[in-house]
C-alpha positions as CSV (number, residue, x, y, z in Angstrom):
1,X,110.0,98.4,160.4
2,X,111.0,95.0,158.4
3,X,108.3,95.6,156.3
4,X,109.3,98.8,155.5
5,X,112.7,97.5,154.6
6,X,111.6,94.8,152.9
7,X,109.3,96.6,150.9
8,X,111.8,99.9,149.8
9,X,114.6,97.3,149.0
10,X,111.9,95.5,146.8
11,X,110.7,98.4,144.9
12,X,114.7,99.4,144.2
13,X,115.5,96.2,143.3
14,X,112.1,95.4,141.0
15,X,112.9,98.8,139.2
16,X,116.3,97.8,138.4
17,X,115.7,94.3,137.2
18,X,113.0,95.7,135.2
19,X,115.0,98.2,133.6
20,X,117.4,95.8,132.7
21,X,115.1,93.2,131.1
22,X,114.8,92.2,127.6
23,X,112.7,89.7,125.9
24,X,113.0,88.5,122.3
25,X,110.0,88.2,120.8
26,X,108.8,88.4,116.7
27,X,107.3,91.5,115.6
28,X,106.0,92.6,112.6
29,X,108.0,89.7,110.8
30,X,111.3,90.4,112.8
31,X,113.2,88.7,115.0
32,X,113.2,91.5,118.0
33,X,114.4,92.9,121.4
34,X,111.8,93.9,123.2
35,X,113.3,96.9,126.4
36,X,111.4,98.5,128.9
37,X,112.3,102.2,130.0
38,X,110.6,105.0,131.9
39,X,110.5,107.6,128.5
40,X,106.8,107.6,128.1
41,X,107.6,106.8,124.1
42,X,107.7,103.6,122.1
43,X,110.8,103.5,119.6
44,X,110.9,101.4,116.9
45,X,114.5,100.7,115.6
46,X,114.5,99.3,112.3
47,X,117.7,99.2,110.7
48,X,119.8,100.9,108.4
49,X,118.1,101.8,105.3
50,X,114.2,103.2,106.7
51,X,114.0,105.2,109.5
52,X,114.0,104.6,113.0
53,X,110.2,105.6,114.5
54,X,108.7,106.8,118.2
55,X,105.6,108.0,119.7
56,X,104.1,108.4,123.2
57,X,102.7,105.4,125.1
58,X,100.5,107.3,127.0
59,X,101.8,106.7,130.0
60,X,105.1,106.4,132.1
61,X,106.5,103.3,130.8
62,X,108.3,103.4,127.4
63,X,109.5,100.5,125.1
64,X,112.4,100.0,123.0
65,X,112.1,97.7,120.0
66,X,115.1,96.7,117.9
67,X,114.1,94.7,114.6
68,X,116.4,91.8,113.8
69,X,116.2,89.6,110.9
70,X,113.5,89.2,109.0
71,X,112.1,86.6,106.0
72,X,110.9,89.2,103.7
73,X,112.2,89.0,100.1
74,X,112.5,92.9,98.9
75,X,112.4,96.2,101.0
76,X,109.2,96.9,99.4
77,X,107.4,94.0,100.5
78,X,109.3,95.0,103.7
79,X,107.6,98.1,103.9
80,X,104.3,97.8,102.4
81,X,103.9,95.2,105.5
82,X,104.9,97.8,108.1
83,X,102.1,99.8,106.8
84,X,99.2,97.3,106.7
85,X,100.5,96.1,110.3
86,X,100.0,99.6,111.3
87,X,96.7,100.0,109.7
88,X,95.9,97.3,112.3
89,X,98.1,96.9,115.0
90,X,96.3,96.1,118.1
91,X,98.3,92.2,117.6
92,X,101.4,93.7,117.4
93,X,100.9,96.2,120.4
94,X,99.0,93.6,122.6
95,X,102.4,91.6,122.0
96,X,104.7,93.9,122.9
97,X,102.4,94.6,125.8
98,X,102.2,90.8,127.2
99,X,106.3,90.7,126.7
100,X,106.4,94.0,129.3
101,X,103.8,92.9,131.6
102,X,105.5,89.6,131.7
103,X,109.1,91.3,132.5
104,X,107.6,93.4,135.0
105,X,106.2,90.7,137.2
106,X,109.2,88.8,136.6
107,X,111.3,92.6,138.3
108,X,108.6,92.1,140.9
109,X,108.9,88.8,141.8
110,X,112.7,88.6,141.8
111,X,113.1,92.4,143.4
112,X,110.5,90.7,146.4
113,X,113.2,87.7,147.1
114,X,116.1,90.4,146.7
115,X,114.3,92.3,149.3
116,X,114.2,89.5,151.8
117,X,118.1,89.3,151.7
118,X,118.8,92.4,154.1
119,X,115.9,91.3,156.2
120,X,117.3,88.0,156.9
121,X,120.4,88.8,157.4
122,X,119.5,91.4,160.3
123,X,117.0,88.3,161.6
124,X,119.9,85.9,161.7
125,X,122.5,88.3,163.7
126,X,120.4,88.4,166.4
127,X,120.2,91.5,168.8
128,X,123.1,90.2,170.7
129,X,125.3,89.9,167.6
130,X,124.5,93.3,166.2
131,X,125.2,95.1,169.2
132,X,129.0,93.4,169.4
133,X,129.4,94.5,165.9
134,X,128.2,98.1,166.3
135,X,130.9,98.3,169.0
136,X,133.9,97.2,167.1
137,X,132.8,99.4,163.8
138,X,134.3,102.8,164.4
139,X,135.2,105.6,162.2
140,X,138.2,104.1,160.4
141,X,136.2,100.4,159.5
142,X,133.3,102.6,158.6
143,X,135.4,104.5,156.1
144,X,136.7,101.4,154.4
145,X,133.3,100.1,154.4
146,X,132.5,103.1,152.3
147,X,135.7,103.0,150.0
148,X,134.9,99.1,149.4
149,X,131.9,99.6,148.2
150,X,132.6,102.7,145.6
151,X,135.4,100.4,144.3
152,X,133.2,98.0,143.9
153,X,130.6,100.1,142.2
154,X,133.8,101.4,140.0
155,X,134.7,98.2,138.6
156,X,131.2,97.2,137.2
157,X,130.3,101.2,136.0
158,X,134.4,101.2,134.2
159,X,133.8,104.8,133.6
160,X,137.6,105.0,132.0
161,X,137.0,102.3,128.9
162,X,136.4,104.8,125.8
163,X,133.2,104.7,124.6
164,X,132.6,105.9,120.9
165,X,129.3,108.2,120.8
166,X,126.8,106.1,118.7
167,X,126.3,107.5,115.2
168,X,122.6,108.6,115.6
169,X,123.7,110.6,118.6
170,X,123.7,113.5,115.3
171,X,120.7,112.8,114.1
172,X,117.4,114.7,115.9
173,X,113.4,113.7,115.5
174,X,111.2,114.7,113.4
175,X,107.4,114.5,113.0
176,X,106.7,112.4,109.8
177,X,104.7,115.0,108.2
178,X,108.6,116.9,108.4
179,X,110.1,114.0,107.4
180,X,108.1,113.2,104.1
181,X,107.7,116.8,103.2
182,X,104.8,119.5,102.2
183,X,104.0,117.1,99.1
184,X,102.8,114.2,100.7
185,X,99.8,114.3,103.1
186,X,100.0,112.4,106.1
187,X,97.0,111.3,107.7
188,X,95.7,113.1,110.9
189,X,96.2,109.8,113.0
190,X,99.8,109.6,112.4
191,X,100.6,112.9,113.5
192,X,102.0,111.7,116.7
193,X,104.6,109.5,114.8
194,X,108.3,110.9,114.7
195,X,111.3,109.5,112.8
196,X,114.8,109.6,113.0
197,X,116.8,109.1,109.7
198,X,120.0,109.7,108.0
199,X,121.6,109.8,104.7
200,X,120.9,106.5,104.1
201,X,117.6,106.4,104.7
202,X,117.2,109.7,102.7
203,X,117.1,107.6,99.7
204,X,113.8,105.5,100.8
205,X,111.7,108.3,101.2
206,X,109.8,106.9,97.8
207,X,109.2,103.6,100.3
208,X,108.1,105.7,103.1
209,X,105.8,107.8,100.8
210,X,104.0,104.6,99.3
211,X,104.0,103.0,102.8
212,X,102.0,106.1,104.3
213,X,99.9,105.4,101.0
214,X,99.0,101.8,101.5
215,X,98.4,102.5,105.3
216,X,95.3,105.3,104.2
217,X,94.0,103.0,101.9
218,X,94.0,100.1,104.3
219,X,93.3,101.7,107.2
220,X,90.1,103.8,105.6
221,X,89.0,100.6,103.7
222,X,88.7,98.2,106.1
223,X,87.6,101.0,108.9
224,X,84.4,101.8,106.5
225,X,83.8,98.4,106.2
226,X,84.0,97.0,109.5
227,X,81.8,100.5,110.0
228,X,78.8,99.2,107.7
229,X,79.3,95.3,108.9
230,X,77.4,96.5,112.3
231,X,74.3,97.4,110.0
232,X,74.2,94.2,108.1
233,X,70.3,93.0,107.8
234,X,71.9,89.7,109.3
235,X,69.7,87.1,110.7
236,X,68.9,87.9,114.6
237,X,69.6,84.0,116.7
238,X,66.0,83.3,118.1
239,X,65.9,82.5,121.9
240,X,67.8,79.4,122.6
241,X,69.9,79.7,119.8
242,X,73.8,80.4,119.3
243,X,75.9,81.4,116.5
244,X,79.3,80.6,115.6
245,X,81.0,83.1,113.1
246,X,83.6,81.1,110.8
247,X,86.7,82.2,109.2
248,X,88.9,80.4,106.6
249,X,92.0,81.2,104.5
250,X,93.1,84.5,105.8
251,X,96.4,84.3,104.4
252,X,98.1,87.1,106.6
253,X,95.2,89.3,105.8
254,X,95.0,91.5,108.9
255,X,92.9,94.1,107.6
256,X,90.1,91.9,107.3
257,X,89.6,90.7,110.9
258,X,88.2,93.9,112.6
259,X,85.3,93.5,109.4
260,X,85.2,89.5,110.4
261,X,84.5,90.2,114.0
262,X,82.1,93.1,113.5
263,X,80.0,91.2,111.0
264,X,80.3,88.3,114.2
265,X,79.2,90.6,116.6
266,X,76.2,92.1,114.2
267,X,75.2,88.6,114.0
268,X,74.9,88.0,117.7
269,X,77.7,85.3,117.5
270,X,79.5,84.2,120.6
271,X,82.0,82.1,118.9
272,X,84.2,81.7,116.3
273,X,85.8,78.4,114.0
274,X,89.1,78.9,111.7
275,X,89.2,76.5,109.3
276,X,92.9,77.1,108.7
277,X,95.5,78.7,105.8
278,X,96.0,82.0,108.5
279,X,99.3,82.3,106.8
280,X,101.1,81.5,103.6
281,X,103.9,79.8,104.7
282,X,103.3,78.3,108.0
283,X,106.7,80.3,109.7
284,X,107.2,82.5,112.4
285,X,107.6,85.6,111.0
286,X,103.5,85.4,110.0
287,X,102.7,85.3,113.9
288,X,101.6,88.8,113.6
289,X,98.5,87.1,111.3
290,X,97.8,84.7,114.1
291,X,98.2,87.5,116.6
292,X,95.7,89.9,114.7
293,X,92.6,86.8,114.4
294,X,93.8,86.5,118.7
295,X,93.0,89.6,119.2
296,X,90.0,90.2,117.0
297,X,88.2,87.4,118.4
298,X,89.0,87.7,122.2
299,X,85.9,87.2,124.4
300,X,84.7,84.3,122.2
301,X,85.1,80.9,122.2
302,X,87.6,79.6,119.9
303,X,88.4,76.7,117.9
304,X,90.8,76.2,114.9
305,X,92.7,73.6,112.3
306,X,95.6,74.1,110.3
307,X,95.6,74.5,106.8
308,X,97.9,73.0,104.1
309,X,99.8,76.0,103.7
310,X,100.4,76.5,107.6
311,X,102.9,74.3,107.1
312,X,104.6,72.8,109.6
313,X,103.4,72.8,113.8
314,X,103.4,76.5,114.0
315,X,100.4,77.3,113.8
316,X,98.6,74.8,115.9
317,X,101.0,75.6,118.6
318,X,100.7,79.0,118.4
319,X,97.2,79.5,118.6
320,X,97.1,77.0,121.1
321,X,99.3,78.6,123.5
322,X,97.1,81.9,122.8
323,X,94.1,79.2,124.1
324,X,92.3,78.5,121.4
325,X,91.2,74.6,121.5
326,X,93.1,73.6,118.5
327,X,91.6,70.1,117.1
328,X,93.2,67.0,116.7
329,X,91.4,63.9,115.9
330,X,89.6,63.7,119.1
331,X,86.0,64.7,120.0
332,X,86.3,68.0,122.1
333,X,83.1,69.8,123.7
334,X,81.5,72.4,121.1
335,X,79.3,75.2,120.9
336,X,76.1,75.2,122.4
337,X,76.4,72.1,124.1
338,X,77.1,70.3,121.0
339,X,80.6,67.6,120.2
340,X,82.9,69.0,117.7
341,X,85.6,66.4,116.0
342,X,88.4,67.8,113.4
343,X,91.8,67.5,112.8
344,X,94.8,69.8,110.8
345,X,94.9,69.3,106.7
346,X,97.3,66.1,106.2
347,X,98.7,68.2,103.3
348,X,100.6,70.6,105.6
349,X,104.2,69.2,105.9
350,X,105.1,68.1,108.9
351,X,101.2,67.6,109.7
352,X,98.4,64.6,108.9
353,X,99.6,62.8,111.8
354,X,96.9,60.1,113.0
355,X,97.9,60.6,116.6
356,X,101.2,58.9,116.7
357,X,101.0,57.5,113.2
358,X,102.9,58.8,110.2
359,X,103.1,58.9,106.5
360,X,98.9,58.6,105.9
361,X,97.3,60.1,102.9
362,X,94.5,62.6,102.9
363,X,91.6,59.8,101.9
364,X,93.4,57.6,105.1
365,X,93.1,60.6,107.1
366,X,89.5,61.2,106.1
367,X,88.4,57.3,107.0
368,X,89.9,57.7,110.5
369,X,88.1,61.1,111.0
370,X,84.9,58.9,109.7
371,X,85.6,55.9,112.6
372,X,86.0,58.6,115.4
373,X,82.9,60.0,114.3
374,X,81.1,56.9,113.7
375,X,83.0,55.1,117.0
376,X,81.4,58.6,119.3
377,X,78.0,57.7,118.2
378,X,77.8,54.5,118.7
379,X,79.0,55.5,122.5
380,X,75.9,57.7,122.8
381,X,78.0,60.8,121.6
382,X,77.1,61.7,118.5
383,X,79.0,64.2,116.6
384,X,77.3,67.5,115.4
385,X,80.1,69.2,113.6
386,X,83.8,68.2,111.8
387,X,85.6,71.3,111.1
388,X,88.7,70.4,108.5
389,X,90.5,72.9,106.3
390,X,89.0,71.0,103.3
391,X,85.3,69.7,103.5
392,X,86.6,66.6,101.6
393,X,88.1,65.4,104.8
394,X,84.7,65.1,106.3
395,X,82.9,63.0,103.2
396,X,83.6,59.5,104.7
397,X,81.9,60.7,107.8
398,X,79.2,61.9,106.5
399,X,78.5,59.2,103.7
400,X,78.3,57.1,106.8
401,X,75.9,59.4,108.2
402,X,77.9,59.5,111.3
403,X,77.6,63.8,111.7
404,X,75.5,66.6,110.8
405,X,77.3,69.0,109.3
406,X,80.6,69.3,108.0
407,X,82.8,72.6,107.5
408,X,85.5,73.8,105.7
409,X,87.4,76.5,103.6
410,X,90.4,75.3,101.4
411,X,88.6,76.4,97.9
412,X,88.6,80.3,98.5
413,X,85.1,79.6,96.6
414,X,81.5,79.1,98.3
415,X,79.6,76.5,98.0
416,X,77.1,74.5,100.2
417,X,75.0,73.5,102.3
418,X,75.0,70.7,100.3
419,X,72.6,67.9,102.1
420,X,74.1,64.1,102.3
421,X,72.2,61.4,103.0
422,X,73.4,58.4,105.5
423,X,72.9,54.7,105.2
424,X,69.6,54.7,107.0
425,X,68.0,58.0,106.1
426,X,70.6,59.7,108.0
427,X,70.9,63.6,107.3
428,X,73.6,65.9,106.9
429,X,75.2,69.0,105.2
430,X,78.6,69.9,103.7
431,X,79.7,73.3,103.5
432,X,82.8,75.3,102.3
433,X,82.9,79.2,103.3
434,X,84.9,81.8,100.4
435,X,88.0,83.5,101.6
436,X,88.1,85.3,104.8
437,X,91.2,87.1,103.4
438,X,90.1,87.8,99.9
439,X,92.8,85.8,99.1
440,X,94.3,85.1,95.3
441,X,96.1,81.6,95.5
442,X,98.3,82.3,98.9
443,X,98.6,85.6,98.6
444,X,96.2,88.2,100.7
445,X,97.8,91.0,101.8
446,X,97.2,94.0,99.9
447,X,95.6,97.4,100.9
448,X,92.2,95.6,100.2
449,X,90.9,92.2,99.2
450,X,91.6,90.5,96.5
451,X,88.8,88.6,95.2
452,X,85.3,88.7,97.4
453,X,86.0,87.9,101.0
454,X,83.9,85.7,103.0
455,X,82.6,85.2,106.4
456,X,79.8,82.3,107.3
457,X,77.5,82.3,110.3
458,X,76.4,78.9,111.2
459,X,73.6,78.5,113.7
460,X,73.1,75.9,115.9
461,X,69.4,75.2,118.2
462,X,68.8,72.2,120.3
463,X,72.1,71.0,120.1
464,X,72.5,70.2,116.0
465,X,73.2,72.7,113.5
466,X,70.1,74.7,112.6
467,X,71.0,76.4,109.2
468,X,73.7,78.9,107.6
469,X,74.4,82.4,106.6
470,X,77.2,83.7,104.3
471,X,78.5,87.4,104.2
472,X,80.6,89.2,101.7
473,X,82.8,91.9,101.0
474,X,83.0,92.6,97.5
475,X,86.7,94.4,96.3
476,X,85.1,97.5,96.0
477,X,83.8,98.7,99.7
478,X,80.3,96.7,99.4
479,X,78.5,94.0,101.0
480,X,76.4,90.8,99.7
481,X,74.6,89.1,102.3
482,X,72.8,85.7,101.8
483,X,69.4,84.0,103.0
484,X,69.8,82.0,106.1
485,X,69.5,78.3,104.9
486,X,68.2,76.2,107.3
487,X,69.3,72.9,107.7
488,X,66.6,69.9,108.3
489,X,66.8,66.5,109.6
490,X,64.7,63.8,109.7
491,X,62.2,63.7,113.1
């Protein structure tokens, strides 16, 4: 029977605490307030001047977002985000996702001690006590009993304080297609989407109209794209061997990491290097960039730098807590067996930290990565691979012909393997993958790429690096695939 108490005043108490939760998290560039209700719909609350969105969940559970502050410089760059986020969502909706998961076991684990309150207290009377008390509790104390407690329930519920009715009380939904009007066509996948405006957002409807726009382009570019990446004539990893797909310079580009993980998956890879510059700015609002390449490449192994234009700690920490192994200077395990060194671009304000040393320069930064490199061989640990944002960083290490293969980005131009030769005959490569975003200068985001966007395949066998292949998706729809280059070392 204590269970059973226990249990029903969990489930009450879970449920209550879980309908009054909210998290704050940042989505799609905002600052937000992240609800949890039983309405079966997600609503989207975005302010003032565009329209205020919903559509079913699917299931029981519902969400209420309210968008706060945001760093966006114009309502048009405003908007034309919201529809490449949409195009590809799954970061923004696995976000959402973790904040209500997280604030239902919190409900749960709070409603399960809330529960254990009337248990104990009927444990701590005693069978003795209780029986004295249910002989001096008559009709009269009963009734007060009861009047307490509706007082009490009065005084938080103040039913008498006015309440004005909110303003979009007036204001009814509306399927999108309704909203824009017979001369626009709205894709079929948006068809679940309703909106909620008013006169003020009557005016935007030219935003809303390109927005729907940009999403169709995106969302049908990118989708053939990452369609034809799975019947790439790639290079098929012989037995023994393992292939690491690698990414650099994103730039916010979101649409291009479903195409970056089918081309991974077409080539058999089983992890994945970022060689930094996922954002443009290094600030928080561009966590939906670093959300999108976390959910793209989940099931893989994972490592990363930061770039000079992820300024700041951001970055590092952010992908970080998502669990990627985020370098810093020190050899860490690799792929296949192998030891990987890197560390963040010095460039990146507020980064280039040797360990607990400031203020070095990017050719200091570079001799250090060279000793660690150098310092791990001569310990019997020799380093296969130094992953930097820019391949520069590596070229002490390997003039020293202390590592086999270097890799970076930084450029947004391809170019490499290019073979280095060590002191004593050593071997090894340097090599600098094109844009991953299509990126011009800083600046990705756009209903398509750019310039060319790149993806590299490096493959290692018997614990070194065995050789290379590039991939590339030109502006207009098509792919360019290169030879695999092997890589060769002395016997």
């Amino acid at each position: 029977m204590l269970a059973g108490v226990w249990f029903a005043c969990a489930v009450v108490a879970a449920l209550l605490f879980f309908l009054g939760s909210t998290r704050a998290v940042v989505v799609a560039g905002h600052d937000a307030f992240v609800s949890p209700d039983l309405s079966g719909r997600a609503v989207l609350h975005t302010g003032p001047v565009l329209p205020d969105v919903r559509l079913d969940t699917g299931g029981v559970v519902g969400v209420d977002i309210r968008l706060g502050k945001t760093d966006a410089t114009s309502v048009d760059d405003l908007v034309n985000r919201y529809a490449l986020l949409a195009s590809q969502p799954q970061g923004q909706v696995e976000k959402v996702t973790d904040a209500v998961q997280g604030m239902a076991v919190d409900a749960a684990l709070r409603g399960a001690v809330v529960g254990l309150l009337p248990v104990g207290v009927w444990l701590l009377l005693g069978a003795q006590r209780r029986r004295e008390l249910r002989s001096h509790v008559g009709l009269p104390e009963a009734v007060s009993g009861v009047v307490v407690v509706a007082l009490l329930g009065l005084a938080v519920w103040q039913p008498w304080t006015p309440h004005d009715d909110p303003v979009q009380s007036g204001e009814g939904w509306e399927s999108l297609a309704s909203f824009l009007g017979p001369d626009v066509p709205v894709p079929d996948e948006l068809d679940g989407i309703e909106v909620r405006g008013d006169v003020t957002t009557a005016s935007t409807h030219r935003l809303i109209q390109s927005a729907v726009s940009t999403y169709d382009e995106s969302k049908t570019f990118y989708a053939a794209a990452a369609a034809a990446a799975a019947d790439l004539p790639l290079r098929d990893p012989r037995r023994g061997e393992t292939v690491v797909a690698f990414v650099s310079d994103r730039h916010d580009n979101i649409g291009m990491d479903p195409v970056a993980r089918a081309i991974a998956d077409a080539a058999g890879a089983t992890a994945v290097y970022d060689g930094g510059d996922d954002t443009s700015a290094g600030k928080s609002w561009e966590a939906f960039s670093l959300d999108s390449v976390d959910a793209a490449f989940d099931g893989l192994d994972r490592w990363g730098v930061a770039g000079n234009h992820d300024h700041g700690d951001f970055v590092h920490t952010y992908l970080a807590d998502q669990g990627w192994t985020m370098l810093d200077g020190e050899v860490v395990d690799g792929p296949a067996g192998t030891a990987l060194l890197g560390v963040d671009d010095p460039r990146s304000s507020g980064l280039g930290n040797w360990r607990d040393e400031s203020g070095l320069s990017f050719s200091e930064v570079g001799d250090r990565l060279a000793d660690a490199a150098c310092s791990s061989d001569a310990e019997g640990l020799p380093v296969t691979t130094i992953l930097v944002h820019d391949a520069n960083l590596g070229a002490a290490a390997l003039e020293r012909g202390c590592v086999d293969l270097v890799l970076g980005g930084h450029a947004h131009v391809r170019a490499g393997p290019d073979r280095v030769v060590g002191p004593d005959g050593e071997v090894g490569y340097s090599y600098t993958t094109g844009t991953t975003g299509g990126a011009a200068y800083a600046i990705a985001l756009g209903s398509k790429p750019r310039r060319p966007a790149d993806v590299s395949l490096v493959t290692y066998r018997d614990g070194r690096p065995a050789g290379i292949q590039w991939v590339t998706l030109q502006t207009d729809g098509t792919f360019q695939t290169g030879n695999w280059v092997p890589l060769r070392y002395p016997d």
